[in-house]
VMD Tcl script that draws the C-alpha trace (Angstrom):
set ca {
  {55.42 176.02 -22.46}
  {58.15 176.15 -20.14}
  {59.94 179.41 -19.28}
  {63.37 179.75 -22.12}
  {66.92 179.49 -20.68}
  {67.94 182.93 -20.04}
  {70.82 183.62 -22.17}
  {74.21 184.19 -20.12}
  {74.65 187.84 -20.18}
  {78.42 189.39 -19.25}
  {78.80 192.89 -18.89}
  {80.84 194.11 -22.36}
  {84.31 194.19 -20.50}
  {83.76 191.35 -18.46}
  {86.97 188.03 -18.81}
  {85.99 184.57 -17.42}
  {89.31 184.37 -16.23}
  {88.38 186.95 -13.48}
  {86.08 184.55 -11.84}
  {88.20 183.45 -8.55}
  {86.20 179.92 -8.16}
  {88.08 177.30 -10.60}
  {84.74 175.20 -11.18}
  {82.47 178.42 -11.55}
  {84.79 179.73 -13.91}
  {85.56 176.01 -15.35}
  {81.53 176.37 -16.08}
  {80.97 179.81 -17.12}
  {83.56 179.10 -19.96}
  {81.83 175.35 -21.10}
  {78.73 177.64 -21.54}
  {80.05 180.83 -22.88}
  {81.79 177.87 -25.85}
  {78.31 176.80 -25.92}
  {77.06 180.22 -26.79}
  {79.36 180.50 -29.55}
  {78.60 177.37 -31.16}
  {75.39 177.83 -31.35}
  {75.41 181.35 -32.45}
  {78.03 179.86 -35.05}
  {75.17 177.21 -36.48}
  {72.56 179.88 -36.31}
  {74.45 181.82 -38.58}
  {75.32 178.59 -41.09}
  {71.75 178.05 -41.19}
  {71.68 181.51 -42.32}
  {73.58 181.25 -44.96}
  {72.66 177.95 -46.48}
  {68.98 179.47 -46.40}
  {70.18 182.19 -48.71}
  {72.10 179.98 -51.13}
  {69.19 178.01 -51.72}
  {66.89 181.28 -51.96}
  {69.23 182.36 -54.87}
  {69.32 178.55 -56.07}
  {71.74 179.00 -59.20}
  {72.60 182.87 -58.86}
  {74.15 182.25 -55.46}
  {77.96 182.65 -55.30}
  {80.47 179.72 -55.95}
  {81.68 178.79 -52.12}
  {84.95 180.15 -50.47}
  {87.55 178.02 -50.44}
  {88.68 178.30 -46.66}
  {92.23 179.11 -45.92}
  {94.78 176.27 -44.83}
  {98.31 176.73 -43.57}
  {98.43 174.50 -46.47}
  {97.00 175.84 -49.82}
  {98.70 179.40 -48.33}
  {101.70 177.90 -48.80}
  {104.88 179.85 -49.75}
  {105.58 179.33 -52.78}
  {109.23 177.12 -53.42}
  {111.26 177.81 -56.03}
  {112.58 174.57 -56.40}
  {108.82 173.18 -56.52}
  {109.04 170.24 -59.70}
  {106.62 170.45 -62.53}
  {106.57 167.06 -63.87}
  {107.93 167.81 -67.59}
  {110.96 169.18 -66.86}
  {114.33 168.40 -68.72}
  {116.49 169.17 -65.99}
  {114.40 166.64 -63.47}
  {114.44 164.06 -65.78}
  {117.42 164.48 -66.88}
  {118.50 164.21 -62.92}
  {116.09 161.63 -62.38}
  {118.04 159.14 -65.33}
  {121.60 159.65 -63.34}
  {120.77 159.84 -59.81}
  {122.12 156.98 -57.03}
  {118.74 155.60 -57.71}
  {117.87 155.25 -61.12}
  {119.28 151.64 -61.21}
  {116.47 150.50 -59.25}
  {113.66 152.40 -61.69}
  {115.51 151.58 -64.47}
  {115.31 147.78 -62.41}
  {118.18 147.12 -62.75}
  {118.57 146.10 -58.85}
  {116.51 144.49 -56.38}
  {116.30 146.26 -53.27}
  {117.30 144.15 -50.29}
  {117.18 146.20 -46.90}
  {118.99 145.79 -43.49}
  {116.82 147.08 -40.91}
  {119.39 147.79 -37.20}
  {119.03 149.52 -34.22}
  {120.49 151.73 -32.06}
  {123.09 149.60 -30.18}
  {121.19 146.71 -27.40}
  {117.51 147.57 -27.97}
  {114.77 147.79 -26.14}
  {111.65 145.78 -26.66}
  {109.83 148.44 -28.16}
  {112.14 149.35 -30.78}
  {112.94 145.57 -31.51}
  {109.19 145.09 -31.98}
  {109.04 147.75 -34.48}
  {111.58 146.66 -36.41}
  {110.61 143.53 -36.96}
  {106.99 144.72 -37.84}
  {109.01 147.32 -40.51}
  {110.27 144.07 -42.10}
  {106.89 142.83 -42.54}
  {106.14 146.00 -44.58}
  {109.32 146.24 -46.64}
  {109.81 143.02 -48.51}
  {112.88 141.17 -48.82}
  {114.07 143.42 -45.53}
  {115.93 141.68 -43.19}
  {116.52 142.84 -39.44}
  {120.34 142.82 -37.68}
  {120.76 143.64 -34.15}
  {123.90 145.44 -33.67}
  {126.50 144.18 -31.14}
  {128.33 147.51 -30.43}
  {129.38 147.80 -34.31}
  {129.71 151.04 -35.72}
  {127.66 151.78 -38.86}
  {131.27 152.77 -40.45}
  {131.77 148.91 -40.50}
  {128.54 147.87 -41.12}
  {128.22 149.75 -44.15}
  {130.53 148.08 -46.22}
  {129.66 144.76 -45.11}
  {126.07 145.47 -46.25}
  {127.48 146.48 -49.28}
  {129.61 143.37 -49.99}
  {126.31 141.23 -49.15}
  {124.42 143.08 -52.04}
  {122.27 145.12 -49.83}
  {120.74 148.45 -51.52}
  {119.37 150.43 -48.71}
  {120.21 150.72 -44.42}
  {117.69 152.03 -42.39}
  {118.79 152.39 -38.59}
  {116.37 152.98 -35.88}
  {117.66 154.79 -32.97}
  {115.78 154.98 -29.38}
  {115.98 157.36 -26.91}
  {114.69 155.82 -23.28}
  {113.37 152.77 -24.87}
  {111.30 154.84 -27.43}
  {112.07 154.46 -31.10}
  {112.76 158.28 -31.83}
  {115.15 158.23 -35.30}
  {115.26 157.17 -38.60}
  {118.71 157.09 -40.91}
  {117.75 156.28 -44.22}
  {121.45 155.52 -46.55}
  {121.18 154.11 -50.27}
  {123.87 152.00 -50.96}
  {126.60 151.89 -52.04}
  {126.72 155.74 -52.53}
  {124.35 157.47 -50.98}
  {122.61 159.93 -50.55}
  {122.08 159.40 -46.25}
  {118.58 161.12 -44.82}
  {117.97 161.68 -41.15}
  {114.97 161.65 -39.72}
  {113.11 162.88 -36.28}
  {110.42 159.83 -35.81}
  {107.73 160.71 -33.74}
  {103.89 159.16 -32.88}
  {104.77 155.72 -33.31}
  {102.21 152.69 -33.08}
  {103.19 149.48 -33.30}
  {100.61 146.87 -34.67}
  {98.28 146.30 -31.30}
  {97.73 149.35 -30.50}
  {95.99 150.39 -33.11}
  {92.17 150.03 -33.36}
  {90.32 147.90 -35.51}
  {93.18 146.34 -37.17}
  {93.11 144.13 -39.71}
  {95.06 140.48 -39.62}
  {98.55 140.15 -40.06}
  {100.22 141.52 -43.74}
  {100.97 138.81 -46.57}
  {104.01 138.71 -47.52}
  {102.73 140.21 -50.88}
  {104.63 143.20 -52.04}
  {102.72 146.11 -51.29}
  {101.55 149.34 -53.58}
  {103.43 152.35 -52.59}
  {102.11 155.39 -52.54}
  {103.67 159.06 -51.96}
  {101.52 162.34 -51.71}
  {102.69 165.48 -51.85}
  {106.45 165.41 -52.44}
  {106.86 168.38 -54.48}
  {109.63 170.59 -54.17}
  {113.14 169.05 -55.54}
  {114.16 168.14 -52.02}
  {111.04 166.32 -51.55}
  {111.24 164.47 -55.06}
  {114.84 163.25 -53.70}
  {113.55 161.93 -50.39}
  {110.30 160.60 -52.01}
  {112.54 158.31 -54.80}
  {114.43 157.02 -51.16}
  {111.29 155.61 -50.04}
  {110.08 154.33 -53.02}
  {112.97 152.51 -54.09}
  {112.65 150.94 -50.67}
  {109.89 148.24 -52.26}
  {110.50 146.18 -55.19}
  {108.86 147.73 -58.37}
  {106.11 145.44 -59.09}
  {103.55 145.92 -56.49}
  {101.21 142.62 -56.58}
  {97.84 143.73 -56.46}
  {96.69 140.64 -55.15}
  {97.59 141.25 -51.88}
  {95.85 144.63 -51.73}
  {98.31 145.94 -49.21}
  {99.38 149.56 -49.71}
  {102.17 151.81 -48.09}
  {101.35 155.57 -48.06}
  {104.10 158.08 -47.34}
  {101.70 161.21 -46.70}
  {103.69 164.71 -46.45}
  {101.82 167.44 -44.88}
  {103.52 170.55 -43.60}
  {107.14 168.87 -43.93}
  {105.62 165.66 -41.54}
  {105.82 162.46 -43.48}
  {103.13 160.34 -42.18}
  {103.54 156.46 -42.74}
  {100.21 154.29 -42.90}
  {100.16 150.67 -43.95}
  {96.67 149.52 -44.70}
  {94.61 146.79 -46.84}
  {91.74 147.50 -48.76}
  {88.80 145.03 -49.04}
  {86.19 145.24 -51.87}
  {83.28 144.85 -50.26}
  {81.03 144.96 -53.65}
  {81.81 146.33 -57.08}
  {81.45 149.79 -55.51}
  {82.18 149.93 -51.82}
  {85.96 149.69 -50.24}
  {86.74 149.16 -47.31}
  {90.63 149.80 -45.87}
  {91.91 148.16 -42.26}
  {95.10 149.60 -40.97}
  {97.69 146.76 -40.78}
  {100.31 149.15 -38.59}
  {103.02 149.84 -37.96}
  {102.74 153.94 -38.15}
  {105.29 156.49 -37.39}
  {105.75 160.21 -38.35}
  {108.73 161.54 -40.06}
  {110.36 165.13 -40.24}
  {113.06 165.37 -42.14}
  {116.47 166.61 -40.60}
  {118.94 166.41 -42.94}
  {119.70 164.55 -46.42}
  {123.42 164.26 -46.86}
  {125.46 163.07 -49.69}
  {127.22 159.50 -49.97}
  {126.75 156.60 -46.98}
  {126.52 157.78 -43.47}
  {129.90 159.60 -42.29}
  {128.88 162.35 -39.56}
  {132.53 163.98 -39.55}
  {133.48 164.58 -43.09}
  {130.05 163.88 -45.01}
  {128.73 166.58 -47.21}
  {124.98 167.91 -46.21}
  {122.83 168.95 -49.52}
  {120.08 169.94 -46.79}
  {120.36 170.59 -42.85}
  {117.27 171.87 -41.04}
  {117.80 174.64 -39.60}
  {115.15 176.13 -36.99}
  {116.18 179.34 -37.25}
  {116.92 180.63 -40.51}
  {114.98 177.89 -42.57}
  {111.40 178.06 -40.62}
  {110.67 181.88 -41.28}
  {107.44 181.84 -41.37}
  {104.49 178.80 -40.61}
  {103.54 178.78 -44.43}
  {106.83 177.87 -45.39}
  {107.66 174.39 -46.40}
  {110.83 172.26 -47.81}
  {109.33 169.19 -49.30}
}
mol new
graphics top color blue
foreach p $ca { graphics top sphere $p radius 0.5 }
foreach p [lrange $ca 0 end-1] q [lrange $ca 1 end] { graphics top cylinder $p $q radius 0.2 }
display resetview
């Protein structure tokens, strides 16, 4: 047969990054990755051989280690049956609106005069959040706005602010008393530029779903969301909003799911998608002089280590 490649051999001290010639060096690295891979696979191999050599002696598999299941563990993280949560959860801003006793009805504004980009997302955010309605503001401050929305029976404000024509914040207030979240919003897509879409949404109202909100922080800012969409989701429509929180980043998909038989599903991405991080929650409407904070992020002291998480 044919002669075998001769395996790259560098002498034991030996750094790509002393190689002077960028493409030589550019190389040497794609095949000392290459190396590694496959050494990695050969060893794999190995080990699935011996599980199935030991068939049902062999040893349950490790779990491997995320940032995320080595988590620090919160304090404040909710177990489902306690008093003091329910308790909360019965006399907070939003228990009217589990208890449905109001309708949400959402104003959706800007930043002041808009850019395209930001105007198209809001109005593709309405499309997700029913009975939403979108107000471009004319140089009015959200002090007046507020109770204006308030007189008109709106429940919730969301503001999007821009930065260079990029949508880059979310305020989130629950009216008529709060409490106000900021948000950083990051990795936005707007509806066509995402692949393999499906049509447009129905104006059904959609499931809503939130993962992983489990500290008491995160319970707070997951009951903002959810009280963003009336209570009766109507399956019909199959259109679901996820609110996904991973490491503190609250990712926002908006898909529909198509049965395809009795057992397959299929799910198309409807769009928009954005990502969240949370910067502070803040009690009562917006008011950035004299309002009171529950929760400010704060780089520095709060983000001690990577493991450590607030929601």
């Amino acid at each position: 047969g044919p002669p075998a490649p001769e395996r790259v051999l560098f002498p034991p001290t030996f750094s790509v990054s002393e190689i002077k010639n960028k493409q030589r060096r550019h190389f040497m690295f794609l095949r000392w990755k290459q190396q590694q891979r496959k050494e990695k696979l050969a060893a794999k191999k190995k080990r699935r051989k011996e599980r199935e050599a030991l068939g049902d002696k062999a040893p349950p598999k490790a779990i491997p280690k995320t940032i995320e299941n080595q988590r620090i563990y919160d304090e404040t993280t909710v177990d489902p049956n306690d008093e003091e949560v329910a308790f909360d959860e019965a006399t907070d801003e939003f228990a009217p609106y589990f208890n449905r006793q109001t309708v949400p009805k959402i104003l959706i504004t800007t930043s002041d005069r808009p850019r395209g980009r930001t105007v198209r997302f809001c109005e593709q955010l309405s499309t997700v959040i029913p009975n939403s309605h979108v107000y471009y503001r004319r140089g009015l401050a959200l002090k007046r706005i507020i109770p204006q929305c308030i007189a008109r029976d709106f429940t919730d404000l969301i503001v999007i602010n821009e930065d260079r024509k990029i949508p880059n914040g979310m305020l989130l207030s629950h009216l008529p008393d709060g409490p106000t979240a900021h948000f950083r919003m990051s990795s936005v897509r707007l509806r066509k530029e995402i692949k393999r879409k499906g049509k447009e949404p129905t104006e059904h109202i959609p499931e809503v779903i939130l993962n992983n909100f489990t500290t008491r922080l995160g319970h707070s800012i997951g009951r903002m969301f959810a009280s963003l969409f009336p209570h009766d989701p109507q399956f019909i429509g199959r259109q679901v909003a996820t609110f996904h929180n991973q490491r503190d980043y609250i990712f926002f998909r908006f898909h529909r799911y198509i049965f395809k038989s009795e057992k397959k599903v299929g799910i198309q991405e409807l769009g928009p998608r954005f990502t969240l991080k949370l910067r502070s929650l803040q009690k009562g409407t917006f008011d950035s002089k004299f309002g009171e904070y529950e929760w400010i992020h704060k780089r520095r002291e709060m983000d001690t280590s990577r493991r450590k998480f607030h929601l």
